[in-house]
PDB file of N, CA, C and O in Angstrom, chain B, residues numbered from 101:
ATOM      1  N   UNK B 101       7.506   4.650  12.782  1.00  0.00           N
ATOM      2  CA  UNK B 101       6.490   5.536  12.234  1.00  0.00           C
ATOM      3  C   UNK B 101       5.835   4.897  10.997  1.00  0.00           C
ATOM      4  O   UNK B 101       4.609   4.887  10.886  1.00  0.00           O
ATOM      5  N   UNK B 102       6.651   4.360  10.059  1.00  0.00           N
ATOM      6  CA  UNK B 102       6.199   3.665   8.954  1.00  0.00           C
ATOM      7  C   UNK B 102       5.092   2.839   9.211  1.00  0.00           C
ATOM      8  O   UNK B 102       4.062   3.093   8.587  1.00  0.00           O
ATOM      9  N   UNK B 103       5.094   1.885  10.018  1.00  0.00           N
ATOM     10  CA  UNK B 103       4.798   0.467  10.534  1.00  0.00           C
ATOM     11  C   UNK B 103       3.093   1.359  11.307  1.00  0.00           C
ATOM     12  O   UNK B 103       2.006   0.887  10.976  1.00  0.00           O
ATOM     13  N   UNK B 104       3.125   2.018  11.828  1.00  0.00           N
ATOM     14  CA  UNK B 104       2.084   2.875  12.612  1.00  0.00           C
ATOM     15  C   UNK B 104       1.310   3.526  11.618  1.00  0.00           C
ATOM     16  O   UNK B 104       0.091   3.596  11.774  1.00  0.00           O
ATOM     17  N   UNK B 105       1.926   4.073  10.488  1.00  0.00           N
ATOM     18  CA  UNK B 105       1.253   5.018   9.377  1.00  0.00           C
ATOM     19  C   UNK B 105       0.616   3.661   8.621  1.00  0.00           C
ATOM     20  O   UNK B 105      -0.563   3.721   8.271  1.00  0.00           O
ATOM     21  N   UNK B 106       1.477   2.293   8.335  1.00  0.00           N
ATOM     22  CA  UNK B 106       0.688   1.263   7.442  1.00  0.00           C
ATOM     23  C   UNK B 106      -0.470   0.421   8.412  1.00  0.00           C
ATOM     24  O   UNK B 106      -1.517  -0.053   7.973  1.00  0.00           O
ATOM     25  N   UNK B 107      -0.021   0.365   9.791  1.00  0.00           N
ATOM     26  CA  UNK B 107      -1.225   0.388  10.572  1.00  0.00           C
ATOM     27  C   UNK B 107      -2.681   0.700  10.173  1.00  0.00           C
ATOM     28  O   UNK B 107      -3.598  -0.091   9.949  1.00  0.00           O
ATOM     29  N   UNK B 108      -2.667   2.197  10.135  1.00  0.00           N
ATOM     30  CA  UNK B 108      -3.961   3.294  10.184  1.00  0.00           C
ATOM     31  C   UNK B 108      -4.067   2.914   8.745  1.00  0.00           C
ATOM     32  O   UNK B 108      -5.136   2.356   8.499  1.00  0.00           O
ATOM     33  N   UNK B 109      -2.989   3.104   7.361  1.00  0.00           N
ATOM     34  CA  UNK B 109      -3.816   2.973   6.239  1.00  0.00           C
ATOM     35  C   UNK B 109      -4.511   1.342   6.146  1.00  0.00           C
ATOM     36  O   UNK B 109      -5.372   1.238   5.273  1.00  0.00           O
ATOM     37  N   UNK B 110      -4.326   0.543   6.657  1.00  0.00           N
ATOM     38  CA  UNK B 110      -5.033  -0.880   6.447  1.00  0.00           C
ATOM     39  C   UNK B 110      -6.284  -0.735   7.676  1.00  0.00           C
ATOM     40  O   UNK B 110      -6.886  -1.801   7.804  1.00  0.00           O
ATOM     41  N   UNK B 111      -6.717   0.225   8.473  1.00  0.00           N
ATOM     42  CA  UNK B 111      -7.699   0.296   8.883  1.00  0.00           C
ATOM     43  C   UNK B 111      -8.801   1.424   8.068  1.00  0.00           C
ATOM     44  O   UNK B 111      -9.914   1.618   8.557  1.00  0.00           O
ATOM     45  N   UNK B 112      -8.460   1.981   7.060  1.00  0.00           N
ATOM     46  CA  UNK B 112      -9.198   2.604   5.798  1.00  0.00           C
ATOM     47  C   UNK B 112      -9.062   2.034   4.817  1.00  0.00           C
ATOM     48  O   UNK B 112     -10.087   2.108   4.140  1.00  0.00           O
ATOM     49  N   UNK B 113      -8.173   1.386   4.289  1.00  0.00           N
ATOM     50  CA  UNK B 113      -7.775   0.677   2.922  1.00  0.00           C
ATOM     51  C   UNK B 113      -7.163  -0.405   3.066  1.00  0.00           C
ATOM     52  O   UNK B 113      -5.953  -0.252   2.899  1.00  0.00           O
ATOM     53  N   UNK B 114      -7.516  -1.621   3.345  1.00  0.00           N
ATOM     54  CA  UNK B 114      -6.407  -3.002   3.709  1.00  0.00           C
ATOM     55  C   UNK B 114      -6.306  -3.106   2.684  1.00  0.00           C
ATOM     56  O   UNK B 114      -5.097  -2.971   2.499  1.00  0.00           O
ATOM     57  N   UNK B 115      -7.100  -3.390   1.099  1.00  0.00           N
ATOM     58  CA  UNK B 115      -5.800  -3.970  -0.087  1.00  0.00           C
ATOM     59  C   UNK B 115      -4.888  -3.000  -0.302  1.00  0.00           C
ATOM     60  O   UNK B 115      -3.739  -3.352  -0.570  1.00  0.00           O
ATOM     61  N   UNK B 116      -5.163  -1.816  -0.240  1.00  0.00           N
ATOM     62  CA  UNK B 116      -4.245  -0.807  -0.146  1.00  0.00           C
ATOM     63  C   UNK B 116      -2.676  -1.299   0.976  1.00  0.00           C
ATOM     64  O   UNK B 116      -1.562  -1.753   0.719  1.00  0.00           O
ATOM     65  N   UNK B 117      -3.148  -1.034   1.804  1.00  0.00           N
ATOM     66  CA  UNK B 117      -1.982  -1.775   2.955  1.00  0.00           C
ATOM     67  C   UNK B 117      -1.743  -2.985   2.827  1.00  0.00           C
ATOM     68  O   UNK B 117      -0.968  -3.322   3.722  1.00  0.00           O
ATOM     69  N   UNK B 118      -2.077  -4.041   2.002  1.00  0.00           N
ATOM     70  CA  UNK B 118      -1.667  -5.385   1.955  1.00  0.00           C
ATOM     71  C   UNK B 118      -0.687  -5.375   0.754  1.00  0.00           C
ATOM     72  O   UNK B 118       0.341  -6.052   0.748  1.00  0.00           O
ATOM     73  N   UNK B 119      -1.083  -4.532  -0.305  1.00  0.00           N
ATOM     74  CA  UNK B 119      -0.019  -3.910  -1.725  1.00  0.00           C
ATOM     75  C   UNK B 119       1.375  -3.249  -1.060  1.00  0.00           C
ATOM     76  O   UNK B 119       2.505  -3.707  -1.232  1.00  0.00           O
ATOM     77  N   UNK B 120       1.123  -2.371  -0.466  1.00  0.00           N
ATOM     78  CA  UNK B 120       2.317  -1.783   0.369  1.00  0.00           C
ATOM     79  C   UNK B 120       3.471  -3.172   0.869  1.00  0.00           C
ATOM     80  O   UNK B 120       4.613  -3.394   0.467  1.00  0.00           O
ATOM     81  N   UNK B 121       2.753  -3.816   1.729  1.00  0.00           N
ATOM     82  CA  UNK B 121       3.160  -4.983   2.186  1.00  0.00           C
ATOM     83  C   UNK B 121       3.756  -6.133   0.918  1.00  0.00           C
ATOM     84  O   UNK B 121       4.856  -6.686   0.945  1.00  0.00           O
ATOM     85  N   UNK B 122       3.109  -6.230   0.264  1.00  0.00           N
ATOM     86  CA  UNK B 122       3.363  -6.986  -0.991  1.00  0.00           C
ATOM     87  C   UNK B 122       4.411  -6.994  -1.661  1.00  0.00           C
ATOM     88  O   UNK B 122       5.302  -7.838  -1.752  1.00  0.00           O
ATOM     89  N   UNK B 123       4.162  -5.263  -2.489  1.00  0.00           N
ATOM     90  CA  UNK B 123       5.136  -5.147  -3.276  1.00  0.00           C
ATOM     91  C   UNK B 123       6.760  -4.499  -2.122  1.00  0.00           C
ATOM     92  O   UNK B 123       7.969  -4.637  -2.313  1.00  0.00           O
ATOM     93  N   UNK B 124       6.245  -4.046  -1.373  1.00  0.00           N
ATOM     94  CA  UNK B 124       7.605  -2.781  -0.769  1.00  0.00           C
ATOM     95  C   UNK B 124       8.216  -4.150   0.127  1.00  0.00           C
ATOM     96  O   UNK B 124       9.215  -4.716  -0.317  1.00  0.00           O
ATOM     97  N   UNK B 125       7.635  -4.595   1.269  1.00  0.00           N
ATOM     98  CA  UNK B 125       8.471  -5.621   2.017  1.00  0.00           C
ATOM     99  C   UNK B 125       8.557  -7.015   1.804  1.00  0.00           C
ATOM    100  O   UNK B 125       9.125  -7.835   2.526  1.00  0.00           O
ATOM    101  N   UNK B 126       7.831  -7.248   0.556  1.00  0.00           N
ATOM    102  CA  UNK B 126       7.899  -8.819  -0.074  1.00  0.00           C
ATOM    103  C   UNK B 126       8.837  -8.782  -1.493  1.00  0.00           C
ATOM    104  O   UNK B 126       9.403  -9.687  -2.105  1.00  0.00           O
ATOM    105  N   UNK B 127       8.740  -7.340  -1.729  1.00  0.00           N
ATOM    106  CA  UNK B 127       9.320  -7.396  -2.935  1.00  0.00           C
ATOM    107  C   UNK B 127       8.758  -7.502  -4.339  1.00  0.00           C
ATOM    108  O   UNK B 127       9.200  -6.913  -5.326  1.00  0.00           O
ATOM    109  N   UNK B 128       7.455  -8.547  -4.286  1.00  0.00           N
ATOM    110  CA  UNK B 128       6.707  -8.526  -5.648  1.00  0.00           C
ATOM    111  C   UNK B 128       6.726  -7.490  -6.306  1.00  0.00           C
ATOM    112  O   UNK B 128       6.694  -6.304  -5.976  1.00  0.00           O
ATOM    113  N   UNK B 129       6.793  -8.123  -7.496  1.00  0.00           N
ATOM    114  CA  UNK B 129       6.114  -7.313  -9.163  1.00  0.00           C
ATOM    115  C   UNK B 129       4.891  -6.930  -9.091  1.00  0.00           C
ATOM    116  O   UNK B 129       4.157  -7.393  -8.218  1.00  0.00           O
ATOM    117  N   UNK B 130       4.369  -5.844 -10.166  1.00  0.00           N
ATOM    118  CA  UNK B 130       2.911  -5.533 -10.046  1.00  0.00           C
ATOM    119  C   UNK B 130       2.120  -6.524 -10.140  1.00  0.00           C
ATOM    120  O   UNK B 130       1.104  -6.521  -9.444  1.00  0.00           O
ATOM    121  N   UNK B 131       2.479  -7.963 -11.305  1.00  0.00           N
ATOM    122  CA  UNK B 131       1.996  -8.974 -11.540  1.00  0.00           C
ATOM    123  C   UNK B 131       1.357  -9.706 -10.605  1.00  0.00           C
ATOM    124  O   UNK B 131       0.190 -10.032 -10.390  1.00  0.00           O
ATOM    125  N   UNK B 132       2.895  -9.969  -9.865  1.00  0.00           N
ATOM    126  CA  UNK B 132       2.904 -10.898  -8.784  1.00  0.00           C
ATOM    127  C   UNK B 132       2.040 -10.690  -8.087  1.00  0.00           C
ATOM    128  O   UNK B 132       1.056 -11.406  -8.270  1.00  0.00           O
ATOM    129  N   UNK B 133       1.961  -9.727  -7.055  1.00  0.00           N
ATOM    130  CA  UNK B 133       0.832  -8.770  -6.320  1.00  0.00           C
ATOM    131  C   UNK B 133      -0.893  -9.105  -6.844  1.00  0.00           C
ATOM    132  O   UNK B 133      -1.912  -9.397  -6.220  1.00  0.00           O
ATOM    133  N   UNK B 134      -0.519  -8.843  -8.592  1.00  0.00           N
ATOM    134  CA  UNK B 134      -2.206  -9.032  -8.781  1.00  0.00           C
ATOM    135  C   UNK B 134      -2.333 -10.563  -8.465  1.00  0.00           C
ATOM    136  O   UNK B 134      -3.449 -10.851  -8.032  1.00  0.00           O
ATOM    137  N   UNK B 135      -1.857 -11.137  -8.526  1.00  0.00           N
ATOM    138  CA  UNK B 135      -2.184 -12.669  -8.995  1.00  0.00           C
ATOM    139  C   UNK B 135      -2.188 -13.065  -7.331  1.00  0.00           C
ATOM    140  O   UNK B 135      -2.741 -14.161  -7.234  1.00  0.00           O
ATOM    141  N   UNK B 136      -1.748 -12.540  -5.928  1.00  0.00           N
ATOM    142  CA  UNK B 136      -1.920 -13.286  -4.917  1.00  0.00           C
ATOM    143  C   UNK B 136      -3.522 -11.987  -4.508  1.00  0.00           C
ATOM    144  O   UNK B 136      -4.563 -12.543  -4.158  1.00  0.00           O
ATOM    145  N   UNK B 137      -3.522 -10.973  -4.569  1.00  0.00           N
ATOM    146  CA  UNK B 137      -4.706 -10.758  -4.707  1.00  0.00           C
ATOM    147  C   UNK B 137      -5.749 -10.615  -5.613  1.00  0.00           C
ATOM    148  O   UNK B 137      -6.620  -9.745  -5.622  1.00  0.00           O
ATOM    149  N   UNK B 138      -5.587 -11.525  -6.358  1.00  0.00           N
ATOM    150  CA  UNK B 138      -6.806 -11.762  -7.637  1.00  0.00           C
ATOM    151  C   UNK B 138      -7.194 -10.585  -7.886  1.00  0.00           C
ATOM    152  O   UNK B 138      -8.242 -10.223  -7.351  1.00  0.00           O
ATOM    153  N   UNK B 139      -6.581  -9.794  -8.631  1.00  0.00           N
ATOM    154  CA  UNK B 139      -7.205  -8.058  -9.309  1.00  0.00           C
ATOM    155  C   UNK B 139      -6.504  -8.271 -10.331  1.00  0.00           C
ATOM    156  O   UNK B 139      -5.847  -9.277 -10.599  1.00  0.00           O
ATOM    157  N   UNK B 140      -6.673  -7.032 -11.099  1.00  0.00           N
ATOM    158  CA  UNK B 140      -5.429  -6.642 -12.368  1.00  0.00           C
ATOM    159  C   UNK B 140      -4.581  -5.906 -11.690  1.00  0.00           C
ATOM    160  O   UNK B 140      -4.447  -5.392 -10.580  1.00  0.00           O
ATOM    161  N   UNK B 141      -3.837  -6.059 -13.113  1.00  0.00           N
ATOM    162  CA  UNK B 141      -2.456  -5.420 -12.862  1.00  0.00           C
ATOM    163  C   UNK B 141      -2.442  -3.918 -12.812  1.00  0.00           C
ATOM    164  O   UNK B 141      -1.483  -3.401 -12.238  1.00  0.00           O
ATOM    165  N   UNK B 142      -3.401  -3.116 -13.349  1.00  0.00           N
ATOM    166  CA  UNK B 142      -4.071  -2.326 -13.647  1.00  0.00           C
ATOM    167  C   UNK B 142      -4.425  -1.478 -11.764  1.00  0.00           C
ATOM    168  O   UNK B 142      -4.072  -0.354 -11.407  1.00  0.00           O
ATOM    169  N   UNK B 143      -5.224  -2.557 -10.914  1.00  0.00           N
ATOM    170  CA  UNK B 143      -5.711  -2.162  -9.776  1.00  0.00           C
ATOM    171  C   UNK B 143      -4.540  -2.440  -8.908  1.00  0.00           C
ATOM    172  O   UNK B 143      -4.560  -1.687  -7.935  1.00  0.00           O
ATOM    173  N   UNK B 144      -3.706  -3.108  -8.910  1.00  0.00           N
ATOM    174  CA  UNK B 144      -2.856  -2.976  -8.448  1.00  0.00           C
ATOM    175  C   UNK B 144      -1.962  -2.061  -8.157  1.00  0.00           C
ATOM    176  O   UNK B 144      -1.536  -1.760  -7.043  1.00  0.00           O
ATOM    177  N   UNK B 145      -1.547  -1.399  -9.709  1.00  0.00           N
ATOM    178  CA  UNK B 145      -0.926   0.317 -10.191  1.00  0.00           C
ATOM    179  C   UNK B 145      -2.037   1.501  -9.089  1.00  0.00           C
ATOM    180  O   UNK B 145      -1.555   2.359  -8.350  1.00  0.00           O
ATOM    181  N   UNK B 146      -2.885   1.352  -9.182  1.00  0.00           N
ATOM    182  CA  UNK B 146      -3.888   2.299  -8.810  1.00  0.00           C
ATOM    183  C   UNK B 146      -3.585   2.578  -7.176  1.00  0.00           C
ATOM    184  O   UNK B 146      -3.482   3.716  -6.719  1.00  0.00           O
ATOM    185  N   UNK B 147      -3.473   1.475  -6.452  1.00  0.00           N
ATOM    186  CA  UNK B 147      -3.860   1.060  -5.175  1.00  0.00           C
ATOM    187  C   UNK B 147      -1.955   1.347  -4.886  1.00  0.00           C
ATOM    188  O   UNK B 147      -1.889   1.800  -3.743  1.00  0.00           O
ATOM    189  N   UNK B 148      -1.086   1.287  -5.243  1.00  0.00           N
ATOM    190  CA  UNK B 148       0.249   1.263  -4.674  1.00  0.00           C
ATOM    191  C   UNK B 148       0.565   2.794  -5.307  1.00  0.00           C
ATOM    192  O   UNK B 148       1.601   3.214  -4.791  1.00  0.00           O
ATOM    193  N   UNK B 149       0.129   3.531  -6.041  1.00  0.00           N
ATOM    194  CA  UNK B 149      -0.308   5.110  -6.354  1.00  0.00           C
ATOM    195  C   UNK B 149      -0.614   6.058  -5.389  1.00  0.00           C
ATOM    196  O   UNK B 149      -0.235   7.194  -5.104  1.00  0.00           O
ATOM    197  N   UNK B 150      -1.666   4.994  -4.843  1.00  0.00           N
ATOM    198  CA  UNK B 150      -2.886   6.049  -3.635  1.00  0.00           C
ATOM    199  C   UNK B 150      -2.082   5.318  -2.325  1.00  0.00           C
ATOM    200  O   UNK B 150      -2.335   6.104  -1.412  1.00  0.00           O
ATOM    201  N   UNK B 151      -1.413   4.444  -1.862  1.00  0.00           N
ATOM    202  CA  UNK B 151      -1.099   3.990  -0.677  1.00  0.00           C
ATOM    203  C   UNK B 151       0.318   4.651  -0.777  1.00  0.00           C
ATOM    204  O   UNK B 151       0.685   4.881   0.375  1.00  0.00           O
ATOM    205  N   UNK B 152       1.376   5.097  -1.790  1.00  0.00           N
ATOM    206  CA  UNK B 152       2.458   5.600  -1.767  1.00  0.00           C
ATOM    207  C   UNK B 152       2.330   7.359  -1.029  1.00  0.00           C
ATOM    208  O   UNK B 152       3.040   7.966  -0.226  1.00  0.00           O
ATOM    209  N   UNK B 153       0.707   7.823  -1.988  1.00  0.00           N
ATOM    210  CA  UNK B 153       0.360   9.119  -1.579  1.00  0.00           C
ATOM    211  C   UNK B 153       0.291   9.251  -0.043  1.00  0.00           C
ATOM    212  O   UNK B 153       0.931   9.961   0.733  1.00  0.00           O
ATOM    213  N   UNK B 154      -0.777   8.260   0.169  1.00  0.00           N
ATOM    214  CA  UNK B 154      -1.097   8.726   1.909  1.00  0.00           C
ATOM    215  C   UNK B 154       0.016   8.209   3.029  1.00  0.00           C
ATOM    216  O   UNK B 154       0.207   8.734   4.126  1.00  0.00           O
ATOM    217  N   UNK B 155       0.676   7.094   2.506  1.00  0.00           N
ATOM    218  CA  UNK B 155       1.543   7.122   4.210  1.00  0.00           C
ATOM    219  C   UNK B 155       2.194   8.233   3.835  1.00  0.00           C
ATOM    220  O   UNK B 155       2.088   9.090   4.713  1.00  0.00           O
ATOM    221  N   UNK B 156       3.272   8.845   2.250  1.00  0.00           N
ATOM    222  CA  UNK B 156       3.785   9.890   2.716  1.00  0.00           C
ATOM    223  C   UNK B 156       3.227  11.430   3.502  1.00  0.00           C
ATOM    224  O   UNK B 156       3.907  12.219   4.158  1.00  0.00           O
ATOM    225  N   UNK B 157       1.804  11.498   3.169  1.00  0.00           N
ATOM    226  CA  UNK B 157       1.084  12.294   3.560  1.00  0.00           C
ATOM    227  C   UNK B 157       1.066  11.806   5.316  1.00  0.00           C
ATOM    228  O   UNK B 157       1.665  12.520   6.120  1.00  0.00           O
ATOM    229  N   UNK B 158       0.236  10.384   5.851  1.00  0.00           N
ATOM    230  CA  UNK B 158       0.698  10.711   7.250  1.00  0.00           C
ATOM    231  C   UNK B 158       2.289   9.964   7.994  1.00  0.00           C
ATOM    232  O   UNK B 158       2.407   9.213   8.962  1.00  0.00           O
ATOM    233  N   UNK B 159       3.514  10.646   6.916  1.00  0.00           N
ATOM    234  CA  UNK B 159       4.575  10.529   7.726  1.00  0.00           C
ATOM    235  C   UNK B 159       5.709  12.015   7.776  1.00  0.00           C
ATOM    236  O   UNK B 159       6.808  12.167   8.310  1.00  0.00           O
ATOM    237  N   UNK B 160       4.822  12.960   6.944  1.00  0.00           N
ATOM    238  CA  UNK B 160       4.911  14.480   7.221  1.00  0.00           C
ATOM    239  C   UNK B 160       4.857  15.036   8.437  1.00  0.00           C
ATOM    240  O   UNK B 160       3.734  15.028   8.943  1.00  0.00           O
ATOM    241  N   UNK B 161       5.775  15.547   9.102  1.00  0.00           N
ATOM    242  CA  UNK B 161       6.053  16.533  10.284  1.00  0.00           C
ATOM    243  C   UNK B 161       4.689  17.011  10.497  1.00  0.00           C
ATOM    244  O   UNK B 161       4.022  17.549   9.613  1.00  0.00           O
ATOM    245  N   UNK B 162       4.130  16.716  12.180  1.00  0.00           N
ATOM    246  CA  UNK B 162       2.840  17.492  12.380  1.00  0.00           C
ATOM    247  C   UNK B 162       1.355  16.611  11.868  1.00  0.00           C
ATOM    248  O   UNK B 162       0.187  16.783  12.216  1.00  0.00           O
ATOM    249  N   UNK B 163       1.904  15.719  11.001  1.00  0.00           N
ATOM    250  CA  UNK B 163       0.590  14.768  10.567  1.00  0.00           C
ATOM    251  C   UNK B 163       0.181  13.809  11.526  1.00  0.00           C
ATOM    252  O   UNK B 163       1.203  13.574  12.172  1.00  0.00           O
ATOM    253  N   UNK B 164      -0.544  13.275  11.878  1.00  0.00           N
ATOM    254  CA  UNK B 164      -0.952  11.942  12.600  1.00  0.00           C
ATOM    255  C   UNK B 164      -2.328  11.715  12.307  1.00  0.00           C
ATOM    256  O   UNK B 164      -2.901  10.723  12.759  1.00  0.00           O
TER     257      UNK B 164
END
């Protein structure tokens, strides 16, 4: 379900879904993260904020 929910969010938001990817299954720091996608550390916080919100939003009972 995870893998399906980060699916759909990288077809609305890929740096969004590439942060997910980054920091959660690579492990990186916020740093780290900014520096392989050239942003701040700042947009980074923002984007792993709003990508934490929505997969839990579509991995809620009844969501898809």
């Amino acid at each position: 379900a995870l893998v399906d929910a980060l699916h759909a969010l990288a077809d609305v938001a890929p740096r969004q879904s590439r942060v997910v990817e980054l920091r959660y299954f690579g492990g990186l720091t916020v740093e780290e993260a900014a520096e392989v996608l050239q942003v701040s550390a700042e947009t980074i916080t923002r984007d792993w904020r709003m990508a934490k919100a929505w997969l839990l939003r579509a991995l809620q009972p009844g969501k898809a």
